[in-house]
C-alpha positions as CSV (number, residue, x, y, z in Angstrom):
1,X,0.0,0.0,0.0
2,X,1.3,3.5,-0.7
3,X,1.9,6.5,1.9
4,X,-1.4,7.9,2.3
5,X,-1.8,11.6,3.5
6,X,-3.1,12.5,6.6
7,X,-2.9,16.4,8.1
8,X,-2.2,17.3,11.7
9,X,-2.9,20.7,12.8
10,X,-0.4,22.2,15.0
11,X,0.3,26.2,15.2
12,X,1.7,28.1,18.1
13,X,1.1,32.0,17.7
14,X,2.5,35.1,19.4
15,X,-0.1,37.8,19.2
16,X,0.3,41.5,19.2
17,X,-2.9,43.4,18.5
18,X,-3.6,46.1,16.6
19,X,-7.4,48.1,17.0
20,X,-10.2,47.2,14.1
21,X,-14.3,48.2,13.2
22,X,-16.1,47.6,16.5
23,X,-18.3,46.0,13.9
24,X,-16.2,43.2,13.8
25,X,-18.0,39.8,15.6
26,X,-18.0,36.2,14.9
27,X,-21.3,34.8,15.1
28,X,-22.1,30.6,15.8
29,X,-24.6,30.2,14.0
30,X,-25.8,26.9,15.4
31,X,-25.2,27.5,19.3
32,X,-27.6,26.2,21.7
33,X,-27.8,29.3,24.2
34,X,-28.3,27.5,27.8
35,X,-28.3,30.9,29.7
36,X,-26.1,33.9,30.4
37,X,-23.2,32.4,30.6
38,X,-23.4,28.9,28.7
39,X,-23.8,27.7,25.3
40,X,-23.5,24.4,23.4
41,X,-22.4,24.1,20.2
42,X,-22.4,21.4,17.5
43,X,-19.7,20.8,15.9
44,X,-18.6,18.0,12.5
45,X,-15.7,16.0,12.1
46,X,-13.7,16.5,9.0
47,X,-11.4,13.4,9.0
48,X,-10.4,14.1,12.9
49,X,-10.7,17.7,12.7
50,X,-13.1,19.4,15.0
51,X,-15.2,22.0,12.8
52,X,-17.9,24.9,13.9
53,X,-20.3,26.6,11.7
54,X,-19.9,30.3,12.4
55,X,-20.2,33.9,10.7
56,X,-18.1,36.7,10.4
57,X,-18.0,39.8,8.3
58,X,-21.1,38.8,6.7
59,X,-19.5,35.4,5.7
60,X,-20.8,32.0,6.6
61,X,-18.2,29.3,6.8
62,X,-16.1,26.9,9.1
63,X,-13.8,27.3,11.6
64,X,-11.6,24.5,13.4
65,X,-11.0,24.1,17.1
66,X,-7.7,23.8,18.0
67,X,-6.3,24.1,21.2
68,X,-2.8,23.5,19.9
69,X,-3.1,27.3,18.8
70,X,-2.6,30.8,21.0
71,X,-5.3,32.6,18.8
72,X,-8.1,33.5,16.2
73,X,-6.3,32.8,13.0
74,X,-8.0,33.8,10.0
75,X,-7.9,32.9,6.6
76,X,-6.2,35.0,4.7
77,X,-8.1,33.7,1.2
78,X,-11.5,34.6,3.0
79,X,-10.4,38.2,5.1
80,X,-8.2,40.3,2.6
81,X,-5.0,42.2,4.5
82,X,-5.9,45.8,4.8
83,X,-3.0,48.8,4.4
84,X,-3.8,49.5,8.5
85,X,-2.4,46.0,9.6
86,X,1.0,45.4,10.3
87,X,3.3,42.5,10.1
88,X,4.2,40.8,13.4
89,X,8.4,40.1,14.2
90,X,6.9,37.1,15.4
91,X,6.7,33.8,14.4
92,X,4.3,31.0,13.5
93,X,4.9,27.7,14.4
94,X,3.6,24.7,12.1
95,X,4.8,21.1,12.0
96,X,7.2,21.3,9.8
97,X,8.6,24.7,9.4
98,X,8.7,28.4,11.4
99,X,6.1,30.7,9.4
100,X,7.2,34.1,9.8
101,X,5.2,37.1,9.2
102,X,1.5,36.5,10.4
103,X,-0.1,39.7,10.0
104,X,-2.4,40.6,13.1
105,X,-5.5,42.3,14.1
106,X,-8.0,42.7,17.2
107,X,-11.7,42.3,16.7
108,X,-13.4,44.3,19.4
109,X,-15.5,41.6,20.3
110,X,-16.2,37.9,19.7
111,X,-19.6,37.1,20.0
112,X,-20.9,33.7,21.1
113,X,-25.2,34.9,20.5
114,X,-25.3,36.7,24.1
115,X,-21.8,35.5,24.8
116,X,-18.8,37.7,24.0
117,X,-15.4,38.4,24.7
118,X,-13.7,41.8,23.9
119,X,-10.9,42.2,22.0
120,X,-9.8,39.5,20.4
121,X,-6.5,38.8,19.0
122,X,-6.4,37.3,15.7
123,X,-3.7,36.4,13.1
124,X,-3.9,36.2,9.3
125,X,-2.5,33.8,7.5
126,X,-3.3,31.6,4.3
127,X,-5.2,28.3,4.8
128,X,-6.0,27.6,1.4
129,X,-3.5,24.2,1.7
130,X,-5.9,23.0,4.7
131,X,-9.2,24.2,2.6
132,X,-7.5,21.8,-0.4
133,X,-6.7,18.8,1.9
134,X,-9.7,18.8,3.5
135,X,-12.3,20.3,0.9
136,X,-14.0,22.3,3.4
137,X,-14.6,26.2,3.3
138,X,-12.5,27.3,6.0
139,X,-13.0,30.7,7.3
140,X,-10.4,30.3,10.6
141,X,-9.1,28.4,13.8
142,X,-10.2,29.2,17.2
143,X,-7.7,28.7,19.7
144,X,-6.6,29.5,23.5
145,X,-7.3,33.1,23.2
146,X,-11.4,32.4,23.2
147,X,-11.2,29.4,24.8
148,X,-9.1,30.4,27.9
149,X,-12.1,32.5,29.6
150,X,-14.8,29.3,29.3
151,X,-14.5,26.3,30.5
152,X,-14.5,24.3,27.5
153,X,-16.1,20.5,27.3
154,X,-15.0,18.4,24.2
155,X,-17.6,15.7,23.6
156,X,-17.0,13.7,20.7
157,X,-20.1,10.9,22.2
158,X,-22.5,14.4,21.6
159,X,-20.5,16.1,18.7
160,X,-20.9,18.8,20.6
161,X,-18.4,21.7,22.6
162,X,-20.1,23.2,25.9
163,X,-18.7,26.5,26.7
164,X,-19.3,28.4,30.2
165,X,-18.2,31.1,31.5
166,X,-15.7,30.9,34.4
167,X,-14.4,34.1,36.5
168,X,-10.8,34.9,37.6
169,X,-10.1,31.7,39.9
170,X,-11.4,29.3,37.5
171,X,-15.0,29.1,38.9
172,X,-18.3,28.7,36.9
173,X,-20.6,31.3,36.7
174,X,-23.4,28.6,36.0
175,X,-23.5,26.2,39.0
176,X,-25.2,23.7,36.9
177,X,-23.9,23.3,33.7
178,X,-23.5,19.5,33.1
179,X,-26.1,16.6,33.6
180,X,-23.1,13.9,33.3
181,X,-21.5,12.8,35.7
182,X,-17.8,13.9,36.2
183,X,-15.6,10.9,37.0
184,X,-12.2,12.0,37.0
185,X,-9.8,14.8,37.5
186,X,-6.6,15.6,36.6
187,X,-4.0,18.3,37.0
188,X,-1.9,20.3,34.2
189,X,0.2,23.0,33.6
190,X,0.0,26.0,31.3
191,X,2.9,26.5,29.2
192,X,2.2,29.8,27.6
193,X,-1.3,28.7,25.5
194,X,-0.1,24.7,25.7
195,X,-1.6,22.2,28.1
196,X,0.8,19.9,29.6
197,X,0.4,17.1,31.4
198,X,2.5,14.1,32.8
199,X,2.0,10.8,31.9
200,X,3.5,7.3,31.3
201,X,4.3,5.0,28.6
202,X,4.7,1.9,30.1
203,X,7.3,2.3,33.4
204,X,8.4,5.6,31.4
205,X,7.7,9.0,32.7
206,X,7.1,11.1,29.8
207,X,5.2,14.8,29.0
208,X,2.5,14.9,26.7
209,X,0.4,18.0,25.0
210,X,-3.2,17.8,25.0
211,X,-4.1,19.5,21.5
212,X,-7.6,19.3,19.9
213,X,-6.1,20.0,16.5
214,X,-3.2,17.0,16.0
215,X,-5.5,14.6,14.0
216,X,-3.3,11.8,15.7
217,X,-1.0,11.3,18.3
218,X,2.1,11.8,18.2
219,X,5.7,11.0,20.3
220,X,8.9,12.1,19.3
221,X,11.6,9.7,18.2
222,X,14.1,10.6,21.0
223,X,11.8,9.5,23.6
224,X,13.6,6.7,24.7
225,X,13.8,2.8,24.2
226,X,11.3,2.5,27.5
227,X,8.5,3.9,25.4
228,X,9.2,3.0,21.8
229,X,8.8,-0.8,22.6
230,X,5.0,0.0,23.2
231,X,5.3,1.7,19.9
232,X,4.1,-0.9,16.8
233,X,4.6,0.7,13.4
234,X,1.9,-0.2,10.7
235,X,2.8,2.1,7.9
236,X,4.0,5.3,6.9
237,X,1.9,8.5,6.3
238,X,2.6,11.5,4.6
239,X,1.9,14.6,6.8
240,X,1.1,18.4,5.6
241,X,1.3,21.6,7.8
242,X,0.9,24.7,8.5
243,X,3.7,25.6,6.1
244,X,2.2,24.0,3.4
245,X,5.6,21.3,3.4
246,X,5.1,17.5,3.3
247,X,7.4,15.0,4.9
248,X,6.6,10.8,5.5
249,X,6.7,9.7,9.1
250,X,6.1,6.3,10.8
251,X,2.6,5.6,12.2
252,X,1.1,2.7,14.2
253,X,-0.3,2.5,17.6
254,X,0.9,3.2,20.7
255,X,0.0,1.5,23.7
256,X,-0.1,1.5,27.8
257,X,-0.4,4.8,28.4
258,X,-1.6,6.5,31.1
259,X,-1.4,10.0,32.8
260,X,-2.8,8.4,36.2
261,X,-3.4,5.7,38.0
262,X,-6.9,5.9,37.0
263,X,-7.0,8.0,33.7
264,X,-5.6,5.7,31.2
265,X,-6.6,4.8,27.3
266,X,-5.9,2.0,25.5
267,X,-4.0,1.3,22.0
268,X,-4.0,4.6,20.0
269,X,-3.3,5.7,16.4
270,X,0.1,7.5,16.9
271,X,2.6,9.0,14.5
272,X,6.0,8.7,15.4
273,X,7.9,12.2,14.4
274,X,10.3,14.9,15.5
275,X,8.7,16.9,18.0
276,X,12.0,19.3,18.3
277,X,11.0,22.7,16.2
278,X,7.4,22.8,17.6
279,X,8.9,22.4,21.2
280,X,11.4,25.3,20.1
281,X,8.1,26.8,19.2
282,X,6.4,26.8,21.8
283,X,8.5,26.9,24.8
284,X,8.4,23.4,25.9
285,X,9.9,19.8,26.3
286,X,7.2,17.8,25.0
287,X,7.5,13.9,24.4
288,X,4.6,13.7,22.9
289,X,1.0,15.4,21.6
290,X,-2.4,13.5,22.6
291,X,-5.3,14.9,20.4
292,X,-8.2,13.4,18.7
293,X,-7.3,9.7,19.5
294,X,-7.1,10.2,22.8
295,X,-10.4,12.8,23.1
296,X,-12.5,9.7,21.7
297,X,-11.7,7.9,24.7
298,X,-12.2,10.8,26.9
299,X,-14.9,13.1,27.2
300,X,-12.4,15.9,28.2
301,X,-13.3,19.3,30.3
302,X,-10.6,22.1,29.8
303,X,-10.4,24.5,32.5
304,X,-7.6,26.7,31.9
305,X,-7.7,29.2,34.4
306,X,-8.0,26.1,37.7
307,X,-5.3,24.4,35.5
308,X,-7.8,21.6,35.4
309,X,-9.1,18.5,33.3
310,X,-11.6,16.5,34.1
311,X,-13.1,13.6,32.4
312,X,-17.1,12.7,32.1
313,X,-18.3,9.1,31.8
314,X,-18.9,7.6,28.4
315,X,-22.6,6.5,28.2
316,X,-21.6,3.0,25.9
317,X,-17.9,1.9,27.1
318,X,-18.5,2.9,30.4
319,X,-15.1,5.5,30.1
């Protein structure tokens, strides 16, 4: 069998606003308003990519959600770059290359229906290469910079994000927000936007990323012989990101891991890769990224500001 192509979405941005039209607001078009503070939204996977109907500037379209990333991105083929922007001295992290040059902007608010946030920091950049690969009109990628004020619940059982408001410390402003039961609890740490947490493969300590955007799992290749021997390569995959580059990498499944003694999945899809730019990137020593395959095991809660996950019961496997 040849390499087949898969895409894992990975970008790190630094942001530095600049002002816009305090007409500028993203819309969801599809959100179940709960109350005040809370609101469901539906979302579709395309391959492993969780996808959002919203609106902005009067245009209807998709946007991914990707906690691998700091900010708003927006498409650059969808929101033309106007003389008042600037160019960042930052960078732009993908996969496989350092992006340089996003060009930035700040919408004065982001509005969830009756939820909003203001002034948002967004980057511009071209996404035409992910709006090829995954046919799909893409308007954008929401990342930590809307996310990080809700606390966020990832349901792929429900196809469905729950945002609700949290204040300063982390609490909810609605006291009763979920009719699952939470069975689990775990700690992380914030590295800049990226969640961290520790974990094992097999009697190896290792640190993995949780990132709703990497399509698969992946764990670098100097992890260590402790961990690679639960590693079983299948076949090779070619792999296309955020600098629109290409190179073939080793996938399979990865087994006995664990980031508890009672939060633990079993055998996942897993790339095997060089994880040593994006930790340049983003400020971190990362063995490993845990996304979708892991987030199908676990219902996941993200709350950022309590430096918090927790984990709700799967109705079918009992998870």
């Amino acid at each position: 069998m040849g390499p087949k192509h898969a895409f894992i979405l990975l970008f790190m941005i630094f942001s530095r606003g600049l002002f816009a039209n305090p007409s500028e607001s993203i819309v969801f078009t599809k959100a179940e308003i709960i109350n005040e503070h809370t609101a469901r939204i539906p979302f579709k996977l395309v391959d492993h990519l969780i996808v959002v109907e919203a609106e902005l500037y009067d245009k209807k379209g998709n946007f991914i959600i990707d906690t691998g990333s700091e900010t708003l991105i927006l498409n650059k083929v969808h929101f033309p770059v106007y003389s008042e922007l600037q160019t960042s001295s930052r960078k732009t992290s993908g996969v496989m290359e350092i992006v340089d040059n996003p060009v930035e902007r700040t919408l004065n608010s982001f509005l969830l229906h009756n939820l909003s946030l203001n002034r948002v920091h967004s980057n511009i950049i071209n996404l035409s290469h992910i709006e090829k690969s995954k046919k799909m009109h893409l308007l954008g990628i929401i990342g930590f910079s809307v996310l990080k004020d809700y606390e966020v619940f990832i349901d792929l059982f429900l196809n469905q994000i729950t945002l609700t408001k949290v204040d300063k410390d982390g609490k909810k402003l609605d006291s009763k927000v979920y009719l699952e039961k939470i069975t689990d609890s775990l700690d992380f740490r914030l590295v800049k936007h990226t969640i961290v947490v520790n974990g094992w493969i097999g009697e190896q300590k290792v640190k993995f990323g949780l990132d709703s955007g990497a399509e698969f799992n992946q764990i670098n290749k100097s992890v260590g012989k402790k961990a690679l021997k639960h590693f079983t390569p299948e076949r090779r995959l070619k792999l296309m990101g955020a600098g629109n580059r290409k190179i073939e990498v080793l996938a399979g499944k990865l087994r006995r891991v664990k980031l508890s003694e009672t939060v633990y999945v079993g055998p996942m899809r897993t790339i095997l890769t060089n994880l040593r730019k994006m930790n340049e990137a983003y400020g971190t020593s990362l063995d490993g990224v845990l996304g979708y395959e892991f987030l199908k095991y676990k219902r996941t809660i993200i709350n950022y500001k309590k430096e918090k996950l927790y984990f709700v019961k799967y109705p079918i496997t009992g998870q």
